[in-house]
C-alpha positions in Angstrom: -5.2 -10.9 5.7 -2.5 -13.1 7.5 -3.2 -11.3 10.6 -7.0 -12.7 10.5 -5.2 -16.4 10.5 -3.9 -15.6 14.4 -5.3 -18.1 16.9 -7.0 -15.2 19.4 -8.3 -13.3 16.5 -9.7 -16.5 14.2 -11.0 -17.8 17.7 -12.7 -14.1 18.4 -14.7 -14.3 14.7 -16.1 -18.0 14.6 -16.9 -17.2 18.4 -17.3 -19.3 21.4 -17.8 -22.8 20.8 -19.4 -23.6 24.0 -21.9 -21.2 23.4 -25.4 -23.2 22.7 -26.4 -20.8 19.7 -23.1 -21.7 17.8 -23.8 -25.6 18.7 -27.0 -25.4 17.0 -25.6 -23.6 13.7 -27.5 -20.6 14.1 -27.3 -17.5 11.8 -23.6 -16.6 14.3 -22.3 -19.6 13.7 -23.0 -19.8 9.9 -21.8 -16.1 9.8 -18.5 -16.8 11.3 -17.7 -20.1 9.0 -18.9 -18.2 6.2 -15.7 -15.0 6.9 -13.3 -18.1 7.3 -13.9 -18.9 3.5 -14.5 -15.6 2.8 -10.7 -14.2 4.6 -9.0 -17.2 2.0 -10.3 -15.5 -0.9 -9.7 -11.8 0.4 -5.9 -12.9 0.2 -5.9 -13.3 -3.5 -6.1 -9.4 -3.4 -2.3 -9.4 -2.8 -2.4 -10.7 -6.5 -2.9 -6.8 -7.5 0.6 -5.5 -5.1 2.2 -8.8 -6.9 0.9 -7.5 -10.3 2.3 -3.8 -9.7 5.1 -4.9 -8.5 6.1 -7.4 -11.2 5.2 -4.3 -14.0 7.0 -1.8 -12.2 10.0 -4.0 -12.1 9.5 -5.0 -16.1 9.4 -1.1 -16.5 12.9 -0.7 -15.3 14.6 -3.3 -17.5 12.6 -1.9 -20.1 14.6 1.7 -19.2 17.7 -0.2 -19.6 17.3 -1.7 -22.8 18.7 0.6 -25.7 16.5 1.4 -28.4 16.9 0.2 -31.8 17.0 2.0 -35.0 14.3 3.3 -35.8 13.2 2.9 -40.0 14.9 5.8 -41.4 17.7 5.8 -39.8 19.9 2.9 -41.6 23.1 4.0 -43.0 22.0 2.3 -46.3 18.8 0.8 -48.1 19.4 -2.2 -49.7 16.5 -2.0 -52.5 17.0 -5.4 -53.9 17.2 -7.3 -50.7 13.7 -8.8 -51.1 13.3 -10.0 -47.6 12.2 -6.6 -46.3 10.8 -7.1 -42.8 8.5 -4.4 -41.1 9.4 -1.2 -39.2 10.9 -2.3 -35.8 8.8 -2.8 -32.6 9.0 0.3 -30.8 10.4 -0.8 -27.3 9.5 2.1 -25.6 5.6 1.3 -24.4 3.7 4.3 -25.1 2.2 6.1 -22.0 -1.6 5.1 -23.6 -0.6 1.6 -24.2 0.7 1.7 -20.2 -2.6 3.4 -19.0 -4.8 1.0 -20.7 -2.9 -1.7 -19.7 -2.8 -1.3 -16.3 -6.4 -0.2 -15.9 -7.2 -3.5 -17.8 -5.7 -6.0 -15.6 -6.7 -4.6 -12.4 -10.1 -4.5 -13.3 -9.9 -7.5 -14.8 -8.4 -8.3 -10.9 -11.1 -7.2 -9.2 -13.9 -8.5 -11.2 -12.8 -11.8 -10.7 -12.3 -11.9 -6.8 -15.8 -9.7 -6.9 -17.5 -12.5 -8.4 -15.8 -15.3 -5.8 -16.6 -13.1 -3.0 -20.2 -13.2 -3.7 -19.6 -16.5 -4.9 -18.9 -17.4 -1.1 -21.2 -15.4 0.9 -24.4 -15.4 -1.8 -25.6 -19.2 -1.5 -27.1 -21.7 0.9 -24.4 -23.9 3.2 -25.1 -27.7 2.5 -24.3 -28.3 5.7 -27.1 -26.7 7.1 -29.8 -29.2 4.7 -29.9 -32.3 7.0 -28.4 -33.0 10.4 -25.4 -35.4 10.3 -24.8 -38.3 12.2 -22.7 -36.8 15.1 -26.0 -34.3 15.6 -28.5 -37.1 15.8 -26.4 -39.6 17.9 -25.5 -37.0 20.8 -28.8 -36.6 20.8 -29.4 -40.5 21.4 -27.0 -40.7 23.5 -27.9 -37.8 25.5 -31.6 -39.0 26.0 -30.4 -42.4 27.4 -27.9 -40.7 29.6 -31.2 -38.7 30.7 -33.1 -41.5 31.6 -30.2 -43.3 33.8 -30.0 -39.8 35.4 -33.5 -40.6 36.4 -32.8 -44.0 37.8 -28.9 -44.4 38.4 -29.7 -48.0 39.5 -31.4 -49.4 37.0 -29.2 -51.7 35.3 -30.7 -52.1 31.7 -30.9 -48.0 31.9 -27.1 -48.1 32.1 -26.3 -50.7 29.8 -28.5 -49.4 27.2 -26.4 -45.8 27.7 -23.5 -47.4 27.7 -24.1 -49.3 24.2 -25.5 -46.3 22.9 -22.2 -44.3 23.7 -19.9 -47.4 22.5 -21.7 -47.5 19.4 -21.1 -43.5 19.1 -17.9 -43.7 19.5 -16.7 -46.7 17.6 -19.5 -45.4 14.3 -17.0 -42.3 14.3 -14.1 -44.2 15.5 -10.7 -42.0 15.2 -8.5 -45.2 14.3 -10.5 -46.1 11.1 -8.8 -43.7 9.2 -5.2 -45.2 9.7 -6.6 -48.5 9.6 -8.7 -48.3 6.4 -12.0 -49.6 7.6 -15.4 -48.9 6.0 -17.2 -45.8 7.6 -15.5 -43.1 9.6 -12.6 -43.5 7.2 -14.8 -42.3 4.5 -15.0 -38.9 5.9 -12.2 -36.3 7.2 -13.7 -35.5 10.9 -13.8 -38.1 13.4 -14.4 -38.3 17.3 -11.1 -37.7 19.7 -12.6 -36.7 23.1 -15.9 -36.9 24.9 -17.1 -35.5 28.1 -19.5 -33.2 29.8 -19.5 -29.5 30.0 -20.6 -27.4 33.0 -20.6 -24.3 34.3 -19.2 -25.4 37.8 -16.8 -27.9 38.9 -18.6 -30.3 41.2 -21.8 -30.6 39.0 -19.0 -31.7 36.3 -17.0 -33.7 38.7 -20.8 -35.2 39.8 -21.9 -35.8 35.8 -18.5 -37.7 34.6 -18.6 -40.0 37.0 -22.1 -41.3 36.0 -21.5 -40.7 32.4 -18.5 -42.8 32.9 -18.6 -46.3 31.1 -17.8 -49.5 33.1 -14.8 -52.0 32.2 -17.0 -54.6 31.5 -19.3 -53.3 29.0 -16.1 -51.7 27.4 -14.4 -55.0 27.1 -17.9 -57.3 25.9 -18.6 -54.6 23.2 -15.0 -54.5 22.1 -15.2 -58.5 21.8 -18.3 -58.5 19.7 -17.3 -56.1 17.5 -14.0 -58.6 16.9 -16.1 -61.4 16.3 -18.2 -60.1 13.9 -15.5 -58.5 11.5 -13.0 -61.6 12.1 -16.0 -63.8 9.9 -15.5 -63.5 6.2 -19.2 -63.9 6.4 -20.4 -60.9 9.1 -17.9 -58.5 8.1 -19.7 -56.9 5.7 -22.5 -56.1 8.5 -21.0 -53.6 10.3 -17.6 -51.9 9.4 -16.9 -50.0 12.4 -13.6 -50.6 13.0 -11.3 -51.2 16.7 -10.0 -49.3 19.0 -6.3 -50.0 20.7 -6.3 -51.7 24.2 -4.9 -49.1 25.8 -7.5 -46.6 24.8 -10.4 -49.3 25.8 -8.4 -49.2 28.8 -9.1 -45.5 29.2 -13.0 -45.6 28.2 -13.6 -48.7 31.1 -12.5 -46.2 33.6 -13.3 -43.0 35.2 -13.6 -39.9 33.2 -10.8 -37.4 34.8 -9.2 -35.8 31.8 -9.6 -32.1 33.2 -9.7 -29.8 29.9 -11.1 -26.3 31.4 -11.2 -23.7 29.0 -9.1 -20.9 28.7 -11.3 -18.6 29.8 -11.8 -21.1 33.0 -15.9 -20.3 33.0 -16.0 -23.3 31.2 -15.1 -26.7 32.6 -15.0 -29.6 31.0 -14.0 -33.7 32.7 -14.0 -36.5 30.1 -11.9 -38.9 28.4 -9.6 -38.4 25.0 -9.3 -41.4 22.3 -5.9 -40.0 21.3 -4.2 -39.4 24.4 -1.1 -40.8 23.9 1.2 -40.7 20.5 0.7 -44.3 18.9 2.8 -44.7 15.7 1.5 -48.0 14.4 -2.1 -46.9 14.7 -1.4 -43.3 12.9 -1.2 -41.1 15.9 1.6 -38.7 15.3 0.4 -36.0 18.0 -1.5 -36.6 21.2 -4.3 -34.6 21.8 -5.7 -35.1 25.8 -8.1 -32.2 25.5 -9.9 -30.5 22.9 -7.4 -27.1 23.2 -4.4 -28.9 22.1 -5.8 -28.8 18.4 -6.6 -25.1 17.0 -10.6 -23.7 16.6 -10.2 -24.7 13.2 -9.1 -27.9 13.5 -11.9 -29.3 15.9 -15.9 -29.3 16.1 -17.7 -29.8 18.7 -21.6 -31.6 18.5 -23.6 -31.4 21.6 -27.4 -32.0 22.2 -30.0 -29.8 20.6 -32.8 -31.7 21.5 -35.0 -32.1 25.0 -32.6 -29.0 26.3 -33.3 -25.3 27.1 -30.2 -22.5 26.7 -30.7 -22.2 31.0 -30.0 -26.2 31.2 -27.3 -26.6 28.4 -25.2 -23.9 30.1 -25.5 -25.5 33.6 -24.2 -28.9 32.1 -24.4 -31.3 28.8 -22.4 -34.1 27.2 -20.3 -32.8 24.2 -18.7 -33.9 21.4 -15.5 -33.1 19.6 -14.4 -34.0 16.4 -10.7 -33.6 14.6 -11.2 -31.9 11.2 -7.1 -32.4 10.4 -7.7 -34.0 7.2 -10.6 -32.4 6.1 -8.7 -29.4 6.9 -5.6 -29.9 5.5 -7.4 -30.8 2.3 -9.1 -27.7 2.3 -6.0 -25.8 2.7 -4.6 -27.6 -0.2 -7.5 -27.0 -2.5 -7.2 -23.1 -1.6 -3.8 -23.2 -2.8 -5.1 -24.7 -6.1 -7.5 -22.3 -6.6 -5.2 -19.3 -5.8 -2.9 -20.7 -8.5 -5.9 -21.2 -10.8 -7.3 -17.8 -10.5 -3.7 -16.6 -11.0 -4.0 -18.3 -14.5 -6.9 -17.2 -14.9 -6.3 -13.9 -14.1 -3.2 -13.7 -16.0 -5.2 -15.6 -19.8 -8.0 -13.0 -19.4 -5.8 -9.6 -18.8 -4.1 -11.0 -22.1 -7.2 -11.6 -24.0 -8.8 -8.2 -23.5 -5.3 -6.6 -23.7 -4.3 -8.5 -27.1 -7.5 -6.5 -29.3 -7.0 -3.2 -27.4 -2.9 -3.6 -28.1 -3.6 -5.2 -32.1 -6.2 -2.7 -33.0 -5.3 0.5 -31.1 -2.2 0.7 -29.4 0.0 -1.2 -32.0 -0.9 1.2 -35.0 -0.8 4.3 -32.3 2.4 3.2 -31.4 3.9 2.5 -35.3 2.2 6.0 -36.0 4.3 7.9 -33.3 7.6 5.8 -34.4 7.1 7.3 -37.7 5.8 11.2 -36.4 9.1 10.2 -34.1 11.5 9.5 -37.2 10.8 12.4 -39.4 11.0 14.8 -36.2 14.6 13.7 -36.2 15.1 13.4 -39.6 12.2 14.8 -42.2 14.2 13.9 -45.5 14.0 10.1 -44.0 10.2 10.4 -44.7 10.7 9.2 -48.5 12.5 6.3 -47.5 10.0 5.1 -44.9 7.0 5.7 -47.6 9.3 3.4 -49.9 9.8 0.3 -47.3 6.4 1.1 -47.1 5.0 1.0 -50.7 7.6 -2.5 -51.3 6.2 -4.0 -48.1 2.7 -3.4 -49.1 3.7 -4.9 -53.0 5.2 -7.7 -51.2 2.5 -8.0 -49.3 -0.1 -8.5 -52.5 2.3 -10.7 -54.1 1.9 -13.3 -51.6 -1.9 -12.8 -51.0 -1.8 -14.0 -55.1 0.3 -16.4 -54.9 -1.5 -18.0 -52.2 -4.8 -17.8 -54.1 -3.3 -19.6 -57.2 -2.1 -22.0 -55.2 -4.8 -23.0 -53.1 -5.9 -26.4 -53.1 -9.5 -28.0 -53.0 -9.9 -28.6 -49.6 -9.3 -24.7 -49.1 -12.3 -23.6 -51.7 -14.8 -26.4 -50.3 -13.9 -24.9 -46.8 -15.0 -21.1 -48.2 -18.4 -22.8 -49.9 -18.8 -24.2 -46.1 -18.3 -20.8 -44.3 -19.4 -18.1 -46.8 -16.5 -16.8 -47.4 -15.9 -14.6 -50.4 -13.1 -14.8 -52.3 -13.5 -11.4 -53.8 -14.5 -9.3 -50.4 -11.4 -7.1 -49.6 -11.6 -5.7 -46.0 -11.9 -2.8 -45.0 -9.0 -0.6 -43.6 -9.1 0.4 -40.1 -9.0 4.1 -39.7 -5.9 3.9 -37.7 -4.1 2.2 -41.0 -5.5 4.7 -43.2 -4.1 7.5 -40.6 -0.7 5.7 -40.1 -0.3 5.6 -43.7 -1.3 9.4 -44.3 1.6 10.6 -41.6 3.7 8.7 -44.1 2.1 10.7 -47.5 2.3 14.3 -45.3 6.2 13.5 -44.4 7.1 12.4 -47.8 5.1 15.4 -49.4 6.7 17.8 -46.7 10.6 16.2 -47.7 9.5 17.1 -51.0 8.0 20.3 -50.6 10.8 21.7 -49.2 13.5 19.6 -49.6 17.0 19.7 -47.8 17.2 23.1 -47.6 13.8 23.3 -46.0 14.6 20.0 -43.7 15.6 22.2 -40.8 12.5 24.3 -40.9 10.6 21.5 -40.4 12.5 19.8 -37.7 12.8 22.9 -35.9 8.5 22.9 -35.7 8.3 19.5 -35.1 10.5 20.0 -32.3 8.7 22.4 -30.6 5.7 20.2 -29.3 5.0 22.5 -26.3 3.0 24.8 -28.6 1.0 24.8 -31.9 2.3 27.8 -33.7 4.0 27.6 -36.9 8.0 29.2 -37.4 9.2 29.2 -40.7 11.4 31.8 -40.0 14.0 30.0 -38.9 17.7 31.7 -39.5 19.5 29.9 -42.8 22.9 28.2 -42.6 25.8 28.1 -45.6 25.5 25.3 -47.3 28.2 23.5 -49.9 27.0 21.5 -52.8 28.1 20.2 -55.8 25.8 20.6 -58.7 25.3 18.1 -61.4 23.9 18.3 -64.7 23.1 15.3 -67.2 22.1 15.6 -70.4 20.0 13.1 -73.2 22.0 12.9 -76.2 20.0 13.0 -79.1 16.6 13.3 -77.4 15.4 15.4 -80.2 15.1 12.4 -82.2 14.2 10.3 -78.7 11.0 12.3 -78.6 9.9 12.0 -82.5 9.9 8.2 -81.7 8.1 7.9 -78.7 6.3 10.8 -78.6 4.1 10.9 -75.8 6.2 8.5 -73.8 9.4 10.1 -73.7 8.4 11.6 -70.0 8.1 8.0 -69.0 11.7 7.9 -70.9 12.9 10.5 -68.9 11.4 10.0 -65.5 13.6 6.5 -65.8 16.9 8.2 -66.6 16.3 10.2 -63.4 15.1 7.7 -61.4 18.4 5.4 -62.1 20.5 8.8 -62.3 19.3 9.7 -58.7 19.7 6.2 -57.6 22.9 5.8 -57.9 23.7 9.5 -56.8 21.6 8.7 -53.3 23.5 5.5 -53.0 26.8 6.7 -52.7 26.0 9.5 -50.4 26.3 12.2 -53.6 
């Protein structure tokens, strides 16, 4: 999109300013305006090659990071450390959890910069609700310079032309904006050249020097203008600002600035207001014809009234206005916006990631940890059902000691909202299957026990295919067996009779304990 920003090719879409149907803000002219807002907003689509890029490169540090243990895989179990925290994040992302991820964002992307795209081209341009000043006083000024073309030698003619030009001129005078005064410094465009356009050089030679404003209308104008704003009293009336003598000295004198266009079918004679660089009146760059300043940066206002296409191309007066600051301003809002939509962009890819990643991926992701863990190891299935079961005691010991101690402000805040104390949630289906992968490994590490552990890590290896081989070749194994026996437990059983399995079971249970502890 950069490219578009080239002088010949942004000068080739807003077309050519001379033309009359472009001066007049036809359907063309609106057009091209409307792609220069449009082109600003097409570059937030680099946004999505930023976006890939910055994943892919968050993928490769991810590579390099090495994984941590997985819950199973401990050396030991420390059962009476009461602090148990959950099973590790799995840092590997899972190839779902990348997929829906990426699909998010970008369409989250492109939603966003479809809806400023139409935002730009789908609605009316303000600009085209009411002509402006600059519209209606060419179009004075024009009709006066009309009616001294019909009588060059009728003095009040002239003078009234000239006034009406002066008054043009210093209404949207270029120096108020440096200076501070009150009405062209209000607003970012203001006048830097006038002239006439024509199609030939000697009827534009022949037109500027009757356009041309005399010395001493110049000078009276400038002096009345001092004398009104120099009163505390009459200042208030006008407002319209002064103009250095040097470029008074330019206006009281033959218009001979030649600016022909580049194209040279276009000529153009007049006078520029900011010829010259003038540092203590803000003029940092001279502009003596209207091609020093980019397409962008200018606008030109000519005549729309009491003129046919066949008379404005043979010769008019025009116009042109430096849009700099109003410009430069709307440069700097673009930038604000493209760092807006960047946050924006960015909070809403999170938000409609966050409940996909809490309620699907997370527990998809836990679930294929554990599948994961009792692939490598199936006999480390009991012990992740028993961090399991404690977290989950742990879990409900909180939850009731938070409800005993909750305070006032807590149960007037439940009468307020409706909420139940006794309504239990219900479980998501991807916590009740993440906790029946636990039950079917711990049952399996049971069913068939170490002997049996390499039958099942053998299948569970084998992900290519669904078939079943449980006839997987033995290995020796060495063992020593150990044998404890209840002394007394005749008598054991006459006294607690149908609790002496509960007797037993916690004989075994500590005898195990310890055995399991120290490795056997």
């Amino acid at each position: 999109t950069l490219i578009l920003d080239l002088t010949i090719i942004n000068d080739l879409m807003l077309g050519d300013e001379e033309e009359v149907k472009n001066v007049r803000g036809t359907d063309t002219a609106k057009i091209g305006a409307r792609m220069t807002r449009i082109i600003r907003v097409m570059r937030l689509v680099r946004i999505l090659k930023l976006y890939k890029a910055i994943y892919e490169a968050n993928q490769a540090k991810k590579k390099k990071v090495v994984r941590p243990l997985n819950p199973g895989d401990d050396e030991d179990d420390d059962w009476d450390d009461l602090d148990v925290q959950g099973p590790s994040q799995v840092n590997r992302e899972s190839q779902v959890g990348k997929k829906l991820s990426e699909l998010t964002t970008r369409r989250v992307i492109c939603l966003v910069l479809t809806m400023m795209l139409l935002h730009k081209v789908v609605r009316i341009d303000t600009s085209q609700q009411f002509p402006t000043s600059a519209h209606y006083g060419a179009d004075v000024v024009n009709e006066e310079f009309l009616r001294l073309q019909d009588d060059p030698n009728n003095e009040t003619a002239r003078l009234i032309y000239e006034r009406s030009l002066l008054q043009y001129i210093y209404y949207h005078n270029w120096y108020t904006g440096s200076t501070g005064d009150t009405i062209s410094s209000q607003y970012d465009s203001r006048l830097f050249w006038v002239g006439i356009v024509s199609s030939t050089q000697a009827q534009a030679e022949g037109k500027a020097a009757n356009a041309s404003l005399r010395s001493a209308t110049v000078t009276s104008w400038a002096q009345n203008i001092n004398s009104i704003e120099s009163s505390s009293d009459t200042a208030w009336i006008l407002g319209l600002g002064r103009l250095p003598e040097s470029i008074q000295t330019d206006l009281g004198e033959t218009w001979d600035a030649q600016c022909d266009t580049k194209s040279q079918n276009t000529r153009r004679i007049g006078v520029s207001l900011i010829p010259q660089v003038l540092s203590t009146w803000g003029v940092g760059y001279a502009v003596p014809c209207p091609e020093n300043l980019r397409r962008v940066e200018r606008k030109k206002y000519a005549p729309s009234l009491l003129f046919d296409e066949e008379r404005y191309n043979a010769w008019h007066i025009a116009f042109y206005f430096d849009t700099r600051p109003f410009v430069y301003w709307e440069s700097v809002y673009s930038l604000l916006i493209t760092v807006y939509v960047c946050i924006s962009l960015c909070a809403a890819s999170l938000m409609f990631s966050n409940d996909a990643n809490r309620l699907v991926l997370t527990p998809v992701e836990n679930m294929i940890a554990k599948v994961e863990t009792i692939r490598d190891n199936p006999l480390s299935a009991m012990k992740v059902a028993d961090e399991e079961f404690k977290m989950e005691e742990m879990s409900r010991a909180k939850t009731r000691k938070l409800e005993a101690n909750a305070s006032m402000s807590k149960a007037v805040k439940d009468i307020l909202l409706c909420n139940s104390k006794h309504s239990t949630p219900e479980l998501m289906e991807t916590v009740i299957l993440e906790k029946t992968i636990i039950k079917l490994g711990s049952l399996l590490a049971l069913g068939f026990g170490q002997a049996g552990a390499q039958i099942i890590e053998h299948n569970m290896h084998g992900v290519d295919s669904a078939c079943v081989d449980a006839m997987i070749e033995g290995k020796r194994v060495e063992c020593i067996i150990g044998a404890a026996r209840i002394r007394d437990f005749s008598t054991a059983t006459e006294v607690l009779q149908a609790k002496v399995m509960t007797f037993v079971n916690q004989i075994a249970e500590i005898v195990h304990g310890v055995v399991d502890e120290f490795h056997g």
